[in-house]
C-alpha positions in Angstrom: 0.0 0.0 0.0 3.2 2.3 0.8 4.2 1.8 -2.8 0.8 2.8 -4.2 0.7 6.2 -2.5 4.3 7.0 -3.2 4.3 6.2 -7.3 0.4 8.2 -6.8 2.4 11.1 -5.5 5.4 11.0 -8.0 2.3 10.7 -10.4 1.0 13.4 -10.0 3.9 15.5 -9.6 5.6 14.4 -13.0 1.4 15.7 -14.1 1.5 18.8 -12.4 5.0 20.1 -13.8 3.9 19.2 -17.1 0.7 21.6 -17.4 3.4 24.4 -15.9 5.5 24.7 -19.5 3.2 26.6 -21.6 2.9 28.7 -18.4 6.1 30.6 -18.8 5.7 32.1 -23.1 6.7 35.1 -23.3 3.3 37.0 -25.1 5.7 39.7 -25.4 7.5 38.5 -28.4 3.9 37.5 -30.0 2.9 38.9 -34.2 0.5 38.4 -36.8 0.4 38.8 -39.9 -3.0 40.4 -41.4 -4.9 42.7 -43.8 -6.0 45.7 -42.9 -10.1 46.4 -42.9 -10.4 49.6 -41.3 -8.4 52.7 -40.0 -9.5 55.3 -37.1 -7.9 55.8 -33.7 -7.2 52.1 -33.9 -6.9 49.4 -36.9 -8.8 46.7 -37.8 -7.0 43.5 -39.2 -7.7 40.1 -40.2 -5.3 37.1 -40.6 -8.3 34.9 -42.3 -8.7 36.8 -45.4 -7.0 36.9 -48.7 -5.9 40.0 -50.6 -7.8 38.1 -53.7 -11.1 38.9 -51.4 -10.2 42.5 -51.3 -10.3 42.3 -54.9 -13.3 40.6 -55.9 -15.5 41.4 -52.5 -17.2 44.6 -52.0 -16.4 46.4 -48.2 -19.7 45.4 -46.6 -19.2 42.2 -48.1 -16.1 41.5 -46.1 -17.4 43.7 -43.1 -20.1 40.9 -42.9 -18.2 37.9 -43.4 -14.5 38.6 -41.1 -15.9 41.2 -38.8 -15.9 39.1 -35.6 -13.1 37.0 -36.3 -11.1 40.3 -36.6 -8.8 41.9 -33.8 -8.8 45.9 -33.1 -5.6 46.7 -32.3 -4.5 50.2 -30.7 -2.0 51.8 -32.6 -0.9 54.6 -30.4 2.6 53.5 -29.1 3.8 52.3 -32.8 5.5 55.6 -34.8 3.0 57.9 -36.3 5.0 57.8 -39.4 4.4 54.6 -40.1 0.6 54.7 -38.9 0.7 57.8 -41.8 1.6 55.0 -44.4 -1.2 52.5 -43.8 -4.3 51.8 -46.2 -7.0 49.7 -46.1 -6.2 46.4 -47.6 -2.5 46.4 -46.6 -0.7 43.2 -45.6 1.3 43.6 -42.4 3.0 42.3 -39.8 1.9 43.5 -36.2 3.6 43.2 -33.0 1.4 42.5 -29.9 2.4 44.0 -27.0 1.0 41.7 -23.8 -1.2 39.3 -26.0 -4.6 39.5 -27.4 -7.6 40.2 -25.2 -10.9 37.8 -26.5 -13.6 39.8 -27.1 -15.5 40.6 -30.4 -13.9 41.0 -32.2 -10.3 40.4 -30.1 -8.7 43.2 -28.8 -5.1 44.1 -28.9 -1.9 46.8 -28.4 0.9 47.1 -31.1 4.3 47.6 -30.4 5.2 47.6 -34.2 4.0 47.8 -37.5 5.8 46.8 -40.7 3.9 46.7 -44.3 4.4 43.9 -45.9 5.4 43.9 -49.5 3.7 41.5 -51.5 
């Protein structure tokens, strides 16, 4: 019975340690890559859609359809320079500061903001 409870506890502690690994990413670090939907004090991106579908879709069209699988993401600690460059339909690469908050659509804060060329 001694044996039992001591491979239980060594068990669960080999478990336990397991489910801690994921606990330590840094969110810091975190980016996506998206397409810009809409511009105002903050952006609006989405990683799901295509730059074909900005092409052949009309804006309400892909308002409708990505919407709530879009994030928000405040803009206002990235260079106003670069926020000056950015359209509607862009491609670029955004880097979250302290992960994305679920809501909907998701919520984040950018750190950076590069275009990218396609």
């Amino acid at each position: 019975m001694k044996r039992f409870v001591i491979l239980f506890v060594v068990s669960m502690m080999s478990l336990v340690g397991c489910g801690l690994s994921n606990q330590n990413e840094d969110v810091s670090d975190m980016s996506i890559t998206a397409y810009i939907l809409e511009i105002e004090d903050r952006i609006l991106v989405n990683e799901h859609i295509t730059g074909e579908e900005f092409e052949k879709k009309s804006a309400n069209e892909i308002q409708d359809e990505y919407y709530y699988s879009s994030i928000f993401v405040d803009v206002s600690a990235v260079d106003q320079s670069v926020i000056s460059k950015l359209e509607v339909g862009q491609k670029v690469k955004i880097g979250i500061k302290d992960g994305i908050r679920e809501s909907a659509p998701a919520q984040a804060t950018a750190n950076k903001i590069e275009i990218v060329e396609e």
